[in-house]
C-alpha positions in Angstrom: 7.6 -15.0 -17.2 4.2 -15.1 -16.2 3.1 -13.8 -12.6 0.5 -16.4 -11.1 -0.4 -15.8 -7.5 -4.0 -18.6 -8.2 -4.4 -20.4 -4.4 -2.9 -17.5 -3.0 -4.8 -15.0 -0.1 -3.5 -11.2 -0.3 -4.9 -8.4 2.5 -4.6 -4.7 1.0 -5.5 -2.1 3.6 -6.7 1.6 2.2 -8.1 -0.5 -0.9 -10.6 1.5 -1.9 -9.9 3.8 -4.5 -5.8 4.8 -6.3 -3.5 2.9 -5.7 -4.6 0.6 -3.3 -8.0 -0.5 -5.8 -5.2 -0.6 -8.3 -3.1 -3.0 -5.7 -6.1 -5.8 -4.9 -7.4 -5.4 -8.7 -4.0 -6.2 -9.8 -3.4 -9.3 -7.3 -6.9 -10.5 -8.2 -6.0 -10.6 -12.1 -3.1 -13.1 -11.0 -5.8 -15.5 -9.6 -5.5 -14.3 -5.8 -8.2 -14.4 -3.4 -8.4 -10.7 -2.0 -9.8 -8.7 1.1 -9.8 -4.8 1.4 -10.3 -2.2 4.0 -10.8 1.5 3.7 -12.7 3.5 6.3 -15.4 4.1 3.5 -17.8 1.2 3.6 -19.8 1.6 0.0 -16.0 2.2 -1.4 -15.1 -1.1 -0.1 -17.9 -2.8 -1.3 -17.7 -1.5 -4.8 -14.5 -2.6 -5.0 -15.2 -5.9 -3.4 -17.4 -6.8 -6.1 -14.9 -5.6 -8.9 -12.7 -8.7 -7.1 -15.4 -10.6 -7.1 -15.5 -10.5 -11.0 -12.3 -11.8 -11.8 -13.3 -15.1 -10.5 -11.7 -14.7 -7.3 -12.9 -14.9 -3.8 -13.5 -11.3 -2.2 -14.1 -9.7 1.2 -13.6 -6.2 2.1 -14.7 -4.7 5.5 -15.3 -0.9 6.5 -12.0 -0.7 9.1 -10.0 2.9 10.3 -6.7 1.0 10.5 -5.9 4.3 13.3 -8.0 2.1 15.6 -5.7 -0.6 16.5 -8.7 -2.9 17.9 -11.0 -2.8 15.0 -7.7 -3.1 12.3 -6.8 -6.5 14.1 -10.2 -8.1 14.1 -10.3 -7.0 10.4 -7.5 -8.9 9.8 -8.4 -11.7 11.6 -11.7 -11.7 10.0 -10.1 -11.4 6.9 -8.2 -14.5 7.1 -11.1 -16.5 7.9 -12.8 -15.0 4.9 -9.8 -16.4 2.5 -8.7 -19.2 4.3 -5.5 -17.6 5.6 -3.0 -14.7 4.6 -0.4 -15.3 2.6 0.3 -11.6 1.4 -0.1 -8.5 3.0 -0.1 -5.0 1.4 -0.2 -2.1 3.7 -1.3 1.1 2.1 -3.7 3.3 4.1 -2.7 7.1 5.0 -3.6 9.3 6.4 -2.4 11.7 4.2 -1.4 14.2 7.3 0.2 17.0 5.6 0.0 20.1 7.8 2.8 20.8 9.9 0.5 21.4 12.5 -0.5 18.5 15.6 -3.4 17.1 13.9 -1.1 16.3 10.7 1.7 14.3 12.5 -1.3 12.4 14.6 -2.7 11.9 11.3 0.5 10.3 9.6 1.8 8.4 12.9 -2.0 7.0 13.8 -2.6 6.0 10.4 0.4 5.4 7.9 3.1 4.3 10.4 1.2 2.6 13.2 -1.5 1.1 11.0 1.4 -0.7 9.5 3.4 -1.7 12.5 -0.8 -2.7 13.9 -1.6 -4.3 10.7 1.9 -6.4 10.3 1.9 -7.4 13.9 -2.0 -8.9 13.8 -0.8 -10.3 10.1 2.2 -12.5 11.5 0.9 -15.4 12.8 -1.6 -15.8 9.2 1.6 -14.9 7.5 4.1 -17.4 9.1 1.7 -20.3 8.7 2.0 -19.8 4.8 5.6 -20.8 4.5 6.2 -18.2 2.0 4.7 -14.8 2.9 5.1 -11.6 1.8 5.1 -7.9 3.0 4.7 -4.6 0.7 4.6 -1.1 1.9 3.6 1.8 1.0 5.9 4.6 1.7 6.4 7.2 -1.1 9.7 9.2 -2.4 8.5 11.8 0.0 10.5 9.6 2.3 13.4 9.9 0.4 13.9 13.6 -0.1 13.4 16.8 1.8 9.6 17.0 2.1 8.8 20.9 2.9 5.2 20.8 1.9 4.5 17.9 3.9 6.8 17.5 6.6 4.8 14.9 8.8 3.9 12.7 5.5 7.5 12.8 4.6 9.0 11.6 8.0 6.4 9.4 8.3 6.9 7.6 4.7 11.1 7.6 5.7 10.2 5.7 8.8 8.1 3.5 6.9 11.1 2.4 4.9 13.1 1.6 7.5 10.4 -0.3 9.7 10.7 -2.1 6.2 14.3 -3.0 6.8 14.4 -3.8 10.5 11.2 -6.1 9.7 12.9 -7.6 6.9 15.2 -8.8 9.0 13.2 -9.8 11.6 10.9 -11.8 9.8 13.3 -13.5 7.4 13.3 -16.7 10.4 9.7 -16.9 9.8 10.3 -17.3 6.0 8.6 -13.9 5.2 9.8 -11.6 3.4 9.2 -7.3 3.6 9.6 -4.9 0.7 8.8 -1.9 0.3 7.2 0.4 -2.6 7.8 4.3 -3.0 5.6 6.3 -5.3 6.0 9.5 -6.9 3.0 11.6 -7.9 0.3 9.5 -9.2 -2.9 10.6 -10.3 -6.5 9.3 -10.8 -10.2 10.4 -10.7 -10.5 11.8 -7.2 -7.4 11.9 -6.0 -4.9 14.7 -4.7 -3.2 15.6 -7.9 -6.3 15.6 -9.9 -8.0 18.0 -7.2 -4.1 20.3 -7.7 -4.6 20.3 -11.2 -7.9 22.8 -10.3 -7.4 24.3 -7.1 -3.5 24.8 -7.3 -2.4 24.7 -10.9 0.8 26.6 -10.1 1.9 23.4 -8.0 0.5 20.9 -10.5 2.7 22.1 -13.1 5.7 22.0 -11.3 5.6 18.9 -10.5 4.7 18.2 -14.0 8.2 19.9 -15.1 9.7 17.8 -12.6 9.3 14.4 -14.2 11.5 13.4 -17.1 8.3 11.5 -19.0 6.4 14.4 -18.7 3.1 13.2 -17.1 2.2 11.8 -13.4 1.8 8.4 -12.4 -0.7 5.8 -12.8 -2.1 3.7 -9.7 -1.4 0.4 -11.9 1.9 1.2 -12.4 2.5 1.2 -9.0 0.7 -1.9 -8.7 2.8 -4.0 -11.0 5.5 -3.3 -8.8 3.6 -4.4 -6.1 2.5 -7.9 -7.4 5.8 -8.5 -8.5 7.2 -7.9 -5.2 4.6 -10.6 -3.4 4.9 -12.8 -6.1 7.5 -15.6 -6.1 9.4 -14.1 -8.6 10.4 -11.8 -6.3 11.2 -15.1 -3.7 15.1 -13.8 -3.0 13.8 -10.3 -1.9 13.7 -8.7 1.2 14.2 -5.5 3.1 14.2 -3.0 -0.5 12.2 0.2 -1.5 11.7 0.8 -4.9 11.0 4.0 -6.0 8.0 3.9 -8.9 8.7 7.5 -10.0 8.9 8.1 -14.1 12.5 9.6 -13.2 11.5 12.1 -10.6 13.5 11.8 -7.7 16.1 12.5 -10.6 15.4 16.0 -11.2 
């Protein structure tokens, strides 16, 4: 089986760079028209263009999804740009880590009301699809103790079950809400690349940790993700699915 999202509009926000470039890349190699946000605005138009090149029609706009104003007219603006929504991938964080204030407003402001924000001004593009589809992002932070990271980690569990609740909630309107938990991934840039030099102690345990012996990749994640707003995913709703290499299993 083939996944072929041509004809179809998908919304990724935090697209910029990891996963979520890896996310709108992957949805534009199924023939989707895509539009991206991330707070960075040459980020967003680097990756707009590497949309662009698959033939696809792109849009991307500089947006803090924090700011509940500016994230809906983004995604209003991004439905004009496409034509309408018919998938929507939430994936910006915050990545508010300290146990400290600024840490939980970080995570709350950004990964778990940017999603309910970003869902809520998605709706109405979404229902008028017929067929729409949710994903996401939580991690398996959210499914395990987190004592690093204890804001991220209650954060990402609440993400999971705003998944469920809207799941149901949204099955009337014939849309569908999944949701996708990753384990460490790294790329160029990111967190775990910057732990490999500044914290190798911490790098290599969480090497040890996972049965394939190597970290994730953002396009593994993003498989997951395609398949999950594809319709060969049309008879699910309301799941997480760890992308992990075996982690959580150690």
């Amino acid at each position: 089986m083939k996944i072929e999202l041509a004809g179809k509009r998908a919304v990724v926000t935090g697209g910029s760079r990891g996963i979520g470039r890896a996310i709108a890349l992957g949805l534009a190699d199924t023939g989707a028209a895509v539009s991206i946000c991330a707070r960075g605005a040459e980020g967003v138009a680097r990756v707009r263009e590497e949309i662009a090149a698959r033939g696809v029609r792109a849009h991307g706009a500089a947006c803090n999804v924090a700011d509940g104003a500016a994230l809906a007219a983004y995604i209003d603006a991004a439905a004009g740009a496409l034509g309408g929504i018919d998938i929507l991938v939430c994936n910006a964080s915050g990545f508010g880590t300290s146990h400290d204030e600024a840490g939980w407003q970080k995570s709350i402001d950004v990964d778990l009301l940017g999603t309910v924000r970003a869902i809520r001004a998605a709706v109405p593009h979404l229902e008028k699809s017929g067929a729409g589809a949710i994903v996401n992002i939580s991690s398996i932070s959210g499914l395990v103790a987190s004592a690093r990271t204890p804001p991220y980690g209650a954060v990402k569990a609440a993400l999971i079950e705003y998944t469920q609740t809207e799941a149901s909630l949204l099955a009337k309107k014939r849309i569908r809400v999944n949701c996708v938990a990753p384990g460490s991934i790294e790329f160029p840039g990111g967190s775990w690349e910057q732990r490999k030099t500044d914290n190798p102690p911490l790098y290599n345990a969480i090497l040890r940790s996972i049965p394939f012996g190597r970290l994730g990749y953002p396009e593994e994640v993003a498989q997951v993700v395609v398949f999950l707003a594809s319709p060969l995913a049309g008879w699910v709703t309301g799941q997480t699915i760890s992308v992990d290499g075996g982690q959580l299993l150690r």
